[in-house]
N, C-alpha and C positions, 0 to 999 in steps of 0.2 A: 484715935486711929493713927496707926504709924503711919509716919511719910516716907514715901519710895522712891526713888529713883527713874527717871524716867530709864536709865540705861537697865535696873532691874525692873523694871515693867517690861523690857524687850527682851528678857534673857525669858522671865517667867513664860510671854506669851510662845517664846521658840519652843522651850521645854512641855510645851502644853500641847502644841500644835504635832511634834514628834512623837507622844503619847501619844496624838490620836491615832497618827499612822500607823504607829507600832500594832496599837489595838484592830486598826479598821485588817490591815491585814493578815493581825493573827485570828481573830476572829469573827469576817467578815461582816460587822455591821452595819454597814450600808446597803447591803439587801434585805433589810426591814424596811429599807423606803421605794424598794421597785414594787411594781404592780403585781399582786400578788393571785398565781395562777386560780381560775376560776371554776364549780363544778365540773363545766364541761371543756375545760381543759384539761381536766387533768381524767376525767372519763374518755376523751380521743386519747389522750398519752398512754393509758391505759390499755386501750383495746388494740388489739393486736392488726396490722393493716396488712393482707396479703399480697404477696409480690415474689413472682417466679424467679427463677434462679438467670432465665433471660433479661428479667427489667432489672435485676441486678448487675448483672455484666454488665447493659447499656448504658445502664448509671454509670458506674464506675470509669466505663471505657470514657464517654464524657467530663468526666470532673479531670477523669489524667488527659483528655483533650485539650481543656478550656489552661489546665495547668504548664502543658508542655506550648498553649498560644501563648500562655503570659508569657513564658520564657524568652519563647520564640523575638514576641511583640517588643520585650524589653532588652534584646540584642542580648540575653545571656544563654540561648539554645547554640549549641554549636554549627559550623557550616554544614556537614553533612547530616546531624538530625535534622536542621532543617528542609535540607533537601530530601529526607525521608520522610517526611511529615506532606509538605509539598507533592508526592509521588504518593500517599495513602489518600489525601484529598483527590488527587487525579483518576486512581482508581473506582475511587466509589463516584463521581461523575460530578463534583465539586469543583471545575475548571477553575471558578473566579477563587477560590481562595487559596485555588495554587498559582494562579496568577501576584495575588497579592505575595503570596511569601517568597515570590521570583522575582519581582521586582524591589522587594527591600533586600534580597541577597543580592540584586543588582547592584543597588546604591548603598551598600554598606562598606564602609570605609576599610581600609586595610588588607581586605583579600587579596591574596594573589592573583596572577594573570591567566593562570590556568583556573582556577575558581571561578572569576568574576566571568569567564568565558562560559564553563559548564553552565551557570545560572542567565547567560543570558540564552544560550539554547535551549534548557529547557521554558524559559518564558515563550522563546519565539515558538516552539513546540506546543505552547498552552494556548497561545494567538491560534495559532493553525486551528486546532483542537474546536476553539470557538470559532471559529467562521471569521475574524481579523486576520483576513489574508494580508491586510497592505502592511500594517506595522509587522508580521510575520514576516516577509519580503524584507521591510528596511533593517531586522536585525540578523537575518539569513544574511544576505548579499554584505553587511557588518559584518559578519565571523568571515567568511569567504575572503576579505578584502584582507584581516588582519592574519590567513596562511597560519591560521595555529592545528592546534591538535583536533578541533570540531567543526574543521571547516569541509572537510568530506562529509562528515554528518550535516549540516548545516544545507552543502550542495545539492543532497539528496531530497530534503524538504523544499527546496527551491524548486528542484524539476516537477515535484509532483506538484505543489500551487501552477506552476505554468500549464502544465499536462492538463490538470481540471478546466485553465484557462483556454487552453488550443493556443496557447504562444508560443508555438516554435521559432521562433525569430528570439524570443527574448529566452529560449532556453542554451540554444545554440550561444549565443552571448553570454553566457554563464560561462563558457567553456573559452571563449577567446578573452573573457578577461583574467582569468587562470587558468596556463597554459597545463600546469601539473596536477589538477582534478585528473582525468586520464589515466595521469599512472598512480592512482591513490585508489585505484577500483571502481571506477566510474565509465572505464572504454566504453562498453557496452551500452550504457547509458549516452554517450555523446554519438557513438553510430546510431540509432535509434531517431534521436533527437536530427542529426542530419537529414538522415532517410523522413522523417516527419514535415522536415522543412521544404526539401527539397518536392513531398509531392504534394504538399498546400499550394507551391506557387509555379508547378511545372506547367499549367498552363497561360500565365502569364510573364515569367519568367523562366524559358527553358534550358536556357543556357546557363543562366547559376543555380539553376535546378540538378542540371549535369555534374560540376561543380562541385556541388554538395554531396552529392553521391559518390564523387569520387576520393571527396574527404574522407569519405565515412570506408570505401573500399579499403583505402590506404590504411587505415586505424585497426581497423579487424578482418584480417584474409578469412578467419573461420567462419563469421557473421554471412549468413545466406540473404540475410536483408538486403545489402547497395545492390547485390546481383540482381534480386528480385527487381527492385527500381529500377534498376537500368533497362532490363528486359519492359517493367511497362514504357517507361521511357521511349524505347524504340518501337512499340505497339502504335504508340500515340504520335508518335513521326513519322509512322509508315518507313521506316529505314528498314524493308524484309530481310536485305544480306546480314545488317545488321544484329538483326533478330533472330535470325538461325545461328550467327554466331556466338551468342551468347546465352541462346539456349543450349547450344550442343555443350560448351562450356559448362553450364551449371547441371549437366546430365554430368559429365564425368566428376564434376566437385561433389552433388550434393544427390547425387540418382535416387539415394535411400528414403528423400524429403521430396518424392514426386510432390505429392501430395498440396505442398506450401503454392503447386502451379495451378492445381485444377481450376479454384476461381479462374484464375486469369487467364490459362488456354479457353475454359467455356465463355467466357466473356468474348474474345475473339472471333469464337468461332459465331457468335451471336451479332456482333454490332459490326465485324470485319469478315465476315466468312473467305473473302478472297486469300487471307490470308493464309486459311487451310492450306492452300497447294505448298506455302512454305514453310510450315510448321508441320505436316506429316512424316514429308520424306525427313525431319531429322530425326524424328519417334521410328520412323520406319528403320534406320540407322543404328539404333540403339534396342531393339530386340532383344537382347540377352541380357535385360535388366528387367525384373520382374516388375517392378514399377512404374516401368514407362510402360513397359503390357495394358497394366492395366490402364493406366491414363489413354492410352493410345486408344484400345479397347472403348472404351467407356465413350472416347468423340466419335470415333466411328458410329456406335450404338445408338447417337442422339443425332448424327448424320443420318439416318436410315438403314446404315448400312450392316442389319442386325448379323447376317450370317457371318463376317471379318469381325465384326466387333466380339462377340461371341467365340468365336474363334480363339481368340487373344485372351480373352476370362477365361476360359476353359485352362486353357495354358499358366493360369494364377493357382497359386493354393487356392481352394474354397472359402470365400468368406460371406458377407451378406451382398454386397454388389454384385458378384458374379454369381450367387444363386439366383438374384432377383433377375439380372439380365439372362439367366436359361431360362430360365423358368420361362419369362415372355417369351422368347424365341420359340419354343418349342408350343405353347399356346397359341402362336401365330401359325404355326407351320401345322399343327396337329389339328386345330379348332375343337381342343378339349376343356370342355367347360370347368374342371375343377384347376385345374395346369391355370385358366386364366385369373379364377378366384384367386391362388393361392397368390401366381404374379404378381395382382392390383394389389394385394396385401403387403407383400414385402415389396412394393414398388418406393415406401417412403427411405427404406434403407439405403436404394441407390442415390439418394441427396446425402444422406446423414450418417454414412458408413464408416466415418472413421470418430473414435473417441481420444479425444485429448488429455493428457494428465499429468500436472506441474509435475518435475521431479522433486520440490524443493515442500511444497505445501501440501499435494495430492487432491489439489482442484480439480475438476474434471468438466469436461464440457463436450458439445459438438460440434463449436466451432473455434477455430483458430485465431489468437492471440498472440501477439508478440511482447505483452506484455501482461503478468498474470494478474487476472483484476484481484483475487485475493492476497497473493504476499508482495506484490508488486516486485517481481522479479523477472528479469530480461531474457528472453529466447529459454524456458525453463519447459514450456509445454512440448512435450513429444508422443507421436502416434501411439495405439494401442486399438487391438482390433480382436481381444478377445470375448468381447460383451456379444460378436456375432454368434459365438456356438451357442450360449444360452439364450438365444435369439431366436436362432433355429431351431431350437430344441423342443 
C-alpha cells in the first residue's frame, strides 16, 4: 500500500467533499433521506380543497398584511406607508395596532419635526379613540405648546376631551396659554367655551361671570351667544332697566333668531312673572318684526290672554303654532266639539314647532344646539319651519 501524505489526504478529502456538493446540488440527493410523503398525503395533496374567490382575497390580503408588518416592524416600511397602514387599522376598529405603529413612528430616530409631530397626533388621536383621555391630554396640550403646524388640530381634540368633561375652566385655559389659537380658526370655539364658563359659575361667581361674557362679546360681535348670557345674566340680578336694554338690543341685532329667546322669556315669565311688565312693552315696541309677533304672541297665549295673543299669530304667516293657537281660541270661544279635538291634537306643535338643521352636516332636531352633536360644529344649526305644511296636511 502506498504511503501518502498527510498534506494529500487533505487535498483528496477536499476534492471529495466538493464532489459531493457538486452532486448533492445537481442532483438533489439528499431528499432520499427526508421523510418520505405517505398514502394519505399525498391522497389530501391530491384532492382538490374548495375555497371561494373571498377566502382567497382574505388570504392574500393577510400574507401582504403580515409582510407589509415585517416591513413595517423592521423600520424598512417608509414614514407615510406606515402612516397608511396605521389609518387602514384605524378604520376597520383595530385602535391598539395603530397605536403600536404610532408610537414606533414616534420614537423612530431621524424624522423630521414635522413627521415626528404628524405621528404624535395621530397617536394622541388613537388615545382619544380608546378612552385614554389623560395620555391624549399630555400629548394634546404637547403639540399646542410646541406652536407648530398641528397644533390647531391638536386644540380642537383638547376642547372636546374637556367638553365631554364639563371643564370649562380648563378649556378656557387652552386659550390663555396660546394667545393665537383664535386666529387659527378657533374664535368660535373660545366664545363658546367663555359663555360655557361664565354660566357654570354665574351663581357663585358673578362678577367674573360678567367678565367672561364680555371676553367672549369682545371676540365675536356676530356670535348671538355673550348676548344671550348677558340677558340671563341680568334675569338672574333682577337688573329690569338692564334687561330691556339688552333685550331691545338683541331685537335690532339678531330679530330674525327670536326664536334662540323663547326658552328664556318662558322661563321668566314662569319663576319671574313680575317681570312681564318689563319685557312686554319692549315686544310691544318691536311689532313690525314678525318674529317678535309671534314670540310676543305665543306669552300672551300662555298668559291667558288668548284673544291678543291670537291676534298677533294671526298677523304671522301660517305655520303649526299659530294654527294650533286658533284653533283653541276659537274651540274656546265656539264650544265646538271637533275645533277642540282637532286643537288637543296639534297642541304638541305649540312646544315643538320649530325644526333645527346643521348647515354643515344636515342634522336635524327639535331642539336647539349651539353645538352640533354630530359634526361638532359651532352655531351651524338654523331654523326651518317647513316640516309644518306636511304636518298639516
Amino acid at each position: 500500500m502506498p504511503d501518502f501524505s498527510w498534506e494529500q489526504v487533505l487535498i483528496v478529502c477536499a476534492l471529495m467533499f466538493s464532489a459531493g456538493l457538486w452532486v448533492q446540488s445537481r442532483y438533489h440527493w439528499l431528499s432520499y433521506f427526508r421523510r418520505r410523503p405517505s398514502l394519505a398525503d399525498l391522497q389530501a395533496k391530491a384532492k382538490p380543497k374548495p375555497e371561494s374567490t373571498a377566502l382567497k382575497n382574505k388570504s392574500t390580503r393577510l400574507v401582504a398584511g403580515r409582510t407589509i408588518g415585517d416591513l413595517h416592524s423592521q423600520g424598512d416600511l417608509s414614514f407615510q406607508a406606515s402612516m397608511d397602514m396605521a389609518e387602514a387599522h384605524r378604520r376597520q376598529g383595530d385602535i391598539q395596532s395603530a397605536i403600536e405603529i404610532h408610537q414606533s413612528l414616534y420614537g423612530r430616530p431621524g424624522l423630521s419635526w414635522e413627521a415626528l409631530q404628524q405621528a404624535q397626533l395621530e397617536l394622541a388621536k388613537d388615545f382619544y379613540t380608546a378612552g385614554i383621555l389623560g395620555r391624549a391630554e399630555d400629548l394634546f396640550r404637547s403639540l399646542i405648546a410646541q406652536r407648530g403646524a398641528y397644533s390647531t388640530d391638536a386644540a380642537r381634540y383638547l376642547l372636546k376631551i374637556y367638553q365631554q368633561q364639563k371643564d370649562w375652566a380648563a378649556a378656557v385655559d387652552v386659550f390663555a396659554a396660546d394667545s393665537n389659537l383664535a386666529q387659527t380658526g378657533l374664535k368660535l370655539e373660545q366664545v363658546h367655551m367663555l359663555c360655557e364658563h361664565a354660566q357654570h359659575i354665574a351663581d357663585t361667581d358673578p362678577k367674573k361671570a360678567r367678565r367672561l361674557i364680555a371676553d367672549a362679546a369682545a371676540l365675536n360681535t356676530d356670535s348671538r351667544r355673550p348676548l344671550i348670557s348677558s340677558i340671563r345674566m341680568a334675569v338672574m340680578s333682577g337688573e329690569g332697566r338692564e334687561l330691556n336694554r339688552l333685550l331691545q338690543r338683541y331685537i335690532e341685532m339678531h330679530g330674525d333668531r327670536m326664536d334662540l329667546l323663547r326658552d328664556l322669556l318662558y322661563s321668566v315669565m314662569v319663576k319671574k312673572p313680575d317681570y312681564l311688565a318689563r319685557i312686554l312693552p319692549v315686544l310691544q315696541r318691536n311689532q313690525a318684526n314678525p318674529d317678535v309677533r309671534l314670540v310676543h304672541g305665543e306669552l300672551l297665549c300662555r298668559l291667558g290672554k288668548m284673544g291678543e295673543g291670537v291676534a298677533l299669530l294671526d298677523s304671522v304667516n301660517a305655520n303649526g303654532v299659530t294654527v294650533a293657537f286658533q284653533l283653541e281660541h276659537l274651540a274656546r270661544q265656539n264650544g265646538q266639539a271637533p275645533l277642540d279635538r282637532i286643537a288637543r291634537t296639534l297642541a304638541p306643535l305649540k312646544e315643538r314647532h320649530w325644526l333645527y338643521r346643521c348647515s354643515h352636516c344636515g342634522y336635524e332636531t327639535s331642539t336647539h344646539h349651539w353645538h352640533c352633536p354630530q359634526c361638532d360644529r359651532w352655531e351651524t344649526l338654523g331654523v326651518s319651519q317647513g316640516q309644518f305644511a306636511n304636518l298639516l296636511i
